[in-house]
C-alpha positions in Angstrom: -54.4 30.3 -80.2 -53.7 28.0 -77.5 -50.8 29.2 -75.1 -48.5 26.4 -75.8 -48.3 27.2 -79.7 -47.9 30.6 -78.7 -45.1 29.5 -76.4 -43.6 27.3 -79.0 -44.2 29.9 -82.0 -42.1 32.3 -80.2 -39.4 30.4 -79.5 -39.2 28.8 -83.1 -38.9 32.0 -84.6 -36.3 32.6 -82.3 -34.4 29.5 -82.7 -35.0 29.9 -86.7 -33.7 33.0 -87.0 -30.9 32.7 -85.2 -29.3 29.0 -87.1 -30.2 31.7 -90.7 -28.3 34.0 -89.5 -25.4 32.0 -88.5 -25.6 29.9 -91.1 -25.9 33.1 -93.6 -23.0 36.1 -93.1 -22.8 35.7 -89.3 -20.3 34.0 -87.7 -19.0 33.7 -84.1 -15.3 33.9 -83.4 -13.6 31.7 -81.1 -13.0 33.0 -78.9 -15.9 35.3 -78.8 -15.5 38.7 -79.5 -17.0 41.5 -77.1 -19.8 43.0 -80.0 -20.7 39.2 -80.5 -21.0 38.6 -77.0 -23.6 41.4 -77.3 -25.1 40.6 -79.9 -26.1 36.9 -78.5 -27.3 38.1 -75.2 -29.5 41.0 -76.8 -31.0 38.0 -78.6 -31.1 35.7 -75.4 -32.4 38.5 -73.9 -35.4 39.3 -76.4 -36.1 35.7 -76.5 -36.7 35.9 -72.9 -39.1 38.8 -72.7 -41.0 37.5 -75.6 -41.3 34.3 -73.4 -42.7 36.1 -70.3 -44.9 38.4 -71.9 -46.6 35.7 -73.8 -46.9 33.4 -70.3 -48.1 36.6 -68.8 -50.9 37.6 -71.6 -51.6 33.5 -71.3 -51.9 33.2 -67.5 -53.3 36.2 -66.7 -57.0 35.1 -67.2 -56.1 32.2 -64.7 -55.0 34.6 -62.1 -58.4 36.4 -62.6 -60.1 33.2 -62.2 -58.6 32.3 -59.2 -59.7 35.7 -57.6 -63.3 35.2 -59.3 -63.0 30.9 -57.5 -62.0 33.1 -53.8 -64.6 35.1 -53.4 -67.5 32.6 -54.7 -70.1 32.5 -52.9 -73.5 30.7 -54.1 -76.0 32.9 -51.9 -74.3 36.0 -53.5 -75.3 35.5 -57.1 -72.6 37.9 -59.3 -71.1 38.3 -62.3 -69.0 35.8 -64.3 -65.4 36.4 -64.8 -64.9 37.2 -68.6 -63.8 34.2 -71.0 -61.0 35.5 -72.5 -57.5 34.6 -73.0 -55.6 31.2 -74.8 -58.2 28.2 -75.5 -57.0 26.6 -72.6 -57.9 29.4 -70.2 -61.0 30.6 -72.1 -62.3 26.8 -72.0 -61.4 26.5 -68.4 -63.4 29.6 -67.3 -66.3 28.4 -69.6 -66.4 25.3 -67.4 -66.3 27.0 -64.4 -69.0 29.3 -65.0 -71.3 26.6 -66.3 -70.0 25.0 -63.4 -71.3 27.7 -60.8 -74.2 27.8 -63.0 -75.4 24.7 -62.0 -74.0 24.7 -58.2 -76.6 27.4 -57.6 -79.3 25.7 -59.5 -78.8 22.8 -57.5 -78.4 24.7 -54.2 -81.9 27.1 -55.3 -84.1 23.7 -55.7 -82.5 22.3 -52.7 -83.7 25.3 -50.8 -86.8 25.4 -52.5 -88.0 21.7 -51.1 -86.6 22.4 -47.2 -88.3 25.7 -47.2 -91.5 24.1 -48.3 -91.1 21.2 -46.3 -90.1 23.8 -43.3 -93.7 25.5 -44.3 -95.3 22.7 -43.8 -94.1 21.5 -41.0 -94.6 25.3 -39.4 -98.2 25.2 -40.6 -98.3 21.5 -38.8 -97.0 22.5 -35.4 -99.1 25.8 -35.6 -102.4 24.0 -36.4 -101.5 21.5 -33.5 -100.8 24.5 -31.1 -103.8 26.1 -32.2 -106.4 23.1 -32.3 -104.8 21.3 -28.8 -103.1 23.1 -27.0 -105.2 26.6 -27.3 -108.5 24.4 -26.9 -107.1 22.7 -23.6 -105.8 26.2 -22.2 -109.1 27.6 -22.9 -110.8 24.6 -21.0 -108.4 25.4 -18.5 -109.7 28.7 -18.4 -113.5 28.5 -18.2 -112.9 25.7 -15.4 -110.7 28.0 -13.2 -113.6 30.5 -13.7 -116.0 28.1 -12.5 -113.9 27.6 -9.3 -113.1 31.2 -8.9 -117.1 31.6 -8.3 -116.8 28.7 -5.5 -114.1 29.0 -4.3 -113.5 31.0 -0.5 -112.8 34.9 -1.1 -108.9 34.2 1.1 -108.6 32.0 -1.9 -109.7 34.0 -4.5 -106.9 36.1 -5.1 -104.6 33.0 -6.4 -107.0 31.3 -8.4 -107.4 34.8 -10.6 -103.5 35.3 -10.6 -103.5 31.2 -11.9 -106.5 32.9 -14.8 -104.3 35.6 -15.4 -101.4 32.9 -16.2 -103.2 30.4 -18.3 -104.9 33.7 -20.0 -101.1 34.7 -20.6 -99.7 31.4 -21.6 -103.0 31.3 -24.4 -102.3 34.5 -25.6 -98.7 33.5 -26.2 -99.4 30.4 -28.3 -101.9 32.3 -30.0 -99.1 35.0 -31.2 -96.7 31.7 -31.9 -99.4 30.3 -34.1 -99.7 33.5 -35.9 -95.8 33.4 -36.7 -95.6 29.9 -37.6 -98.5 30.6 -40.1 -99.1 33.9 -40.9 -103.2 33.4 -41.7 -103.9 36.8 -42.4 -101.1 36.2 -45.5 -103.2 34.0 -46.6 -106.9 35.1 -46.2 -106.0 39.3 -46.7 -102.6 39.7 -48.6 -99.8 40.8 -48.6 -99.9 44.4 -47.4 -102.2 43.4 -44.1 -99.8 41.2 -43.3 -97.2 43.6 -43.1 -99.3 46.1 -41.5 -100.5 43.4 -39.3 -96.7 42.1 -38.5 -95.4 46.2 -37.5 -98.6 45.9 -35.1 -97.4 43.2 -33.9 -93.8 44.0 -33.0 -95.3 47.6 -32.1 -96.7 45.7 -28.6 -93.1 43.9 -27.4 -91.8 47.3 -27.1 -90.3 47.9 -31.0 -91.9 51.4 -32.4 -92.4 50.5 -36.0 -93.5 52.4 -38.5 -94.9 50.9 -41.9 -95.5 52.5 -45.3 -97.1 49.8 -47.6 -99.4 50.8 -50.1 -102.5 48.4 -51.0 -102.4 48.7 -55.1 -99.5 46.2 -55.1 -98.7 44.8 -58.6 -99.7 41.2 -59.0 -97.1 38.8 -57.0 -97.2 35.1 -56.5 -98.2 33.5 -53.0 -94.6 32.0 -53.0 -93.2 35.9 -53.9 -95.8 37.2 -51.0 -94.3 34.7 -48.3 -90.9 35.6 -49.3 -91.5 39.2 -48.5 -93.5 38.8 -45.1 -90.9 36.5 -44.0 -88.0 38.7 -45.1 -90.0 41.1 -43.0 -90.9 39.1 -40.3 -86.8 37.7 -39.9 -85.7 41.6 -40.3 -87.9 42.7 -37.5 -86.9 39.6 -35.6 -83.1 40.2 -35.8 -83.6 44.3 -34.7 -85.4 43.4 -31.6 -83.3 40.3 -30.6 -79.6 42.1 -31.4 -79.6 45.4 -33.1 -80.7 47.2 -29.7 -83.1 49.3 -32.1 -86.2 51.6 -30.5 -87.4 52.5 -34.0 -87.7 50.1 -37.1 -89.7 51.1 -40.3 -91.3 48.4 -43.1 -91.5 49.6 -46.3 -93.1 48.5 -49.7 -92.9 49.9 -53.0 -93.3 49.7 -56.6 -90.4 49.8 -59.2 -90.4 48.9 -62.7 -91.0 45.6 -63.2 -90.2 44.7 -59.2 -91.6 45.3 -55.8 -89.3 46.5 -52.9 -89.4 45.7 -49.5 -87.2 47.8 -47.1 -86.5 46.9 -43.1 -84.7 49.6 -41.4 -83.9 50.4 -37.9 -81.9 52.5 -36.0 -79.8 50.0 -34.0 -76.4 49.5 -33.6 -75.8 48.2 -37.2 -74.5 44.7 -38.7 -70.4 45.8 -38.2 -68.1 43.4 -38.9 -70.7 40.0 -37.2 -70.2 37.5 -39.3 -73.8 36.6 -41.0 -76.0 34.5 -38.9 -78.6 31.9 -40.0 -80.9 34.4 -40.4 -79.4 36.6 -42.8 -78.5 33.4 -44.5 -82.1 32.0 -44.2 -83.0 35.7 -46.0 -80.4 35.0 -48.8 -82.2 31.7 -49.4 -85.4 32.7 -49.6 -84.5 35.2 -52.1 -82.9 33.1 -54.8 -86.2 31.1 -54.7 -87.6 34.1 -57.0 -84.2 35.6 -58.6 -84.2 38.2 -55.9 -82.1 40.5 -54.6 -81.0 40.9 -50.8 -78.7 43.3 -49.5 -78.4 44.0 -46.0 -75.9 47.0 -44.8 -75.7 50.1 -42.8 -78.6 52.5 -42.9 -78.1 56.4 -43.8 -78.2 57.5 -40.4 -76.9 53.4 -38.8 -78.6 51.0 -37.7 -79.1 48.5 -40.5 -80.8 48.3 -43.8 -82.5 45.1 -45.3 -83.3 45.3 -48.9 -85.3 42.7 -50.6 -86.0 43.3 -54.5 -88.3 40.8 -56.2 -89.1 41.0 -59.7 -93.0 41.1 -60.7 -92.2 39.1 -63.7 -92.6 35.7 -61.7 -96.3 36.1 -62.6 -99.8 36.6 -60.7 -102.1 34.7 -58.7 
C-alpha cells in the first residue's frame, strides 16, 4: 500500500469513528466536562501516534536510501539497499539501483576503452623507445668505442666515463620499455612476469620476495595484464611512498578465482586519501568483476588484494 492511503486510511478511521460515536450515545457538553475533555484528547492523541508511526514505517526506507545515495561509490561495487517499504519508496529504490546499475556499466566500458587505448599508446611509445631511441644510443655507443681506441690516453678517461653514461642512459630506456610493455607477459605468462617484475624491483634497492606457482588455472590475456599491472602499480607505490625494505608478490589458487597479494612492510596507507594509482587499481579490476582491497597488513605496512574470478574463460 502506498503511504498516502496508509496516511489517509488512518485518519478516516479516525475521523469515522469519531462523527459514529457522536452522532450515536456520545455527546459533548457545553461547556465541556473534564472526563470529555479526556476522552477527546486520548483520541487526538491516538490519532497522532497512529499518524507518526505510519510516516515513520513509510519513510524509513527513504532514510536508508539516503545513507545507501552517501556512501556510493562506483569503484566500490556493494550491495543494494533492500526494496522494501510503501510503493512509493520500494519504486524509488528500484530506480535507483537500476540506476547505479547502469552508472557502473557505463563507467566499466568507459574504463575499458581508455585502458586499451592507454595500452596501446604504452606499447607505441615503448616500441618507439625501443626501435629509435635504443638503436641511436647504441650507435652512440659503438662510435664512442671507436674513439676511445684513437683517442690520447689523458683523454681516455672521459670518453669511457661518456660510455659509461650512454651505457646507463640505454639500460634505463631498456627497463622503461619493459614497463610500458611487459614482453615477457606476452611471450612467457603470467607467472614469469611476476617473477620477472620482483627481479626487477629486487635491483632499485626493494627486497622482494615472490611466491607464484606455474600450474595457474586458465586466465585471459586481459585477466593476466590486470594482475601484472596490479602488481607492477603495488610494487610501484611501496618503493615510491610506503618507505618499505621488504615487499612479497603472491599468487594463488581459490575456487573458482586466482589471488594476487602485494604486501610490504612500509609505513601503511593511514588515513592518505587514495591516489590515482589505487584508483587506476580499482579500475582495472571492474574490467573482470574483480575484487581489490587494499588495507593494513598483519604486522603494517599495506596489503593489496586483487581477486579475479577464473570464470572469465581461457586463452
Amino acid at each position: 500500500m502506498s503511504l498516502f492511503w496508509r496516511i489517509f486510511s488512518l485518519n478516516a478511521v479516525g475521523l469515522v469513528a469519531a462523527t459514529a460515536l457522536l452522532l450515536g450515545p456520545v455527546t459533548v457538553s457545553t461547556p465541556v466536562l473534564p472526563h470529555e475533555a479526556l476522552i477527546l484528547l486520548a483520541g487526538l492523541v491516538a490519532l497522532l501516534a497512529g499518524n507518526a508511526v505510519v510516516l515513520r514505517l513509510g519513510l524509513t526506507p527513504l532514510r536508508r536510501l539516503g545513507r545507501a545515495m552517501a556512501t556510493a561509490d562506483l569503484l566500490r561495487p556493494g550491495a543494494r539497499p533492500e526494496v522494501a517499504g510503501p510503493s512509493e519508496a520500494a519504486e524509488l529504490i528500484a530506480t535507483y539501483n537500476t540506476m547505479l546499475d547502469r552508472l557502473q556499466a557505463e563507467r566499466a566500458a568507459g574504463a575499458a576503452r581508455a585502458l586499451h587505448a592507454q595500452e596501446r599508446e604504452r606499447h607505441r611509445v615503448a616500441r618507439e623507445l625501443h626501435d629509435e631511441v635504443g638503436q641511436t644510443l647504441t650507435a652512440v655507443l659503438l662510435q664512442l668505442k671507436r674513439v676511445a681506441d684513437q683517442v690520447p690516453g689523458e683523454l681516455r678517461a672521459e670518453v669511457t666515463l661518456s660510455q659509461e653514461a650512454t651505457r646507463a642512459g640505454l639500460d634505463e630506456i631498456r627497463r622503461i620499455a619493459r614497463r610500458l610493455r611487459p614482453g615477457v607477459l606476452e611471450e612467457l605468462g603470467l607467472a614469469s612476469a611476476l617473477r620477472a617484475l620482483a627481479t626487477e624491483f629486487d635491483h632499485h634497492g626493494l627486497a622482494v620476495r615472490h611466491d607464484v606457482p606455474g600450474d595457474l588455472p586458465p586466465l585471459t590475456p586481459e585477466a593476466e595484464l590486470v594482475l601484472y599491472r596490479v602488481a607492477q602499480e603495488g610494487l610501484t607505490n611501496t618503493a615510491r611512498h610506503s618507505s618499505a625494505d621488504h615487499a612479497g608478490i603472491t599468487l594463488r589458487k581459490l575456487p573458482g578465482a586466482v589471488e594476487l597479494l602485494v604486501r610490504d612492510n612500509g609505513t601503511g596507507v593511514g588515513d592518505a586519501p587514495e591516489g590515482a594509482g589505487i584508483s587506476g587499481m580499482r579500475e582495472r579490476a571492474l574490467l573482470l568483476g574483480a575484487g581489490l582491497s587494499v588495507a593494513p597488513g598483519p604486522d603494517g605496512g599495506t596489503d593489496v588484494r586483487l581477486r579475479v574470478p577464473t570464470a572469465t574463460g581461457g586463452r
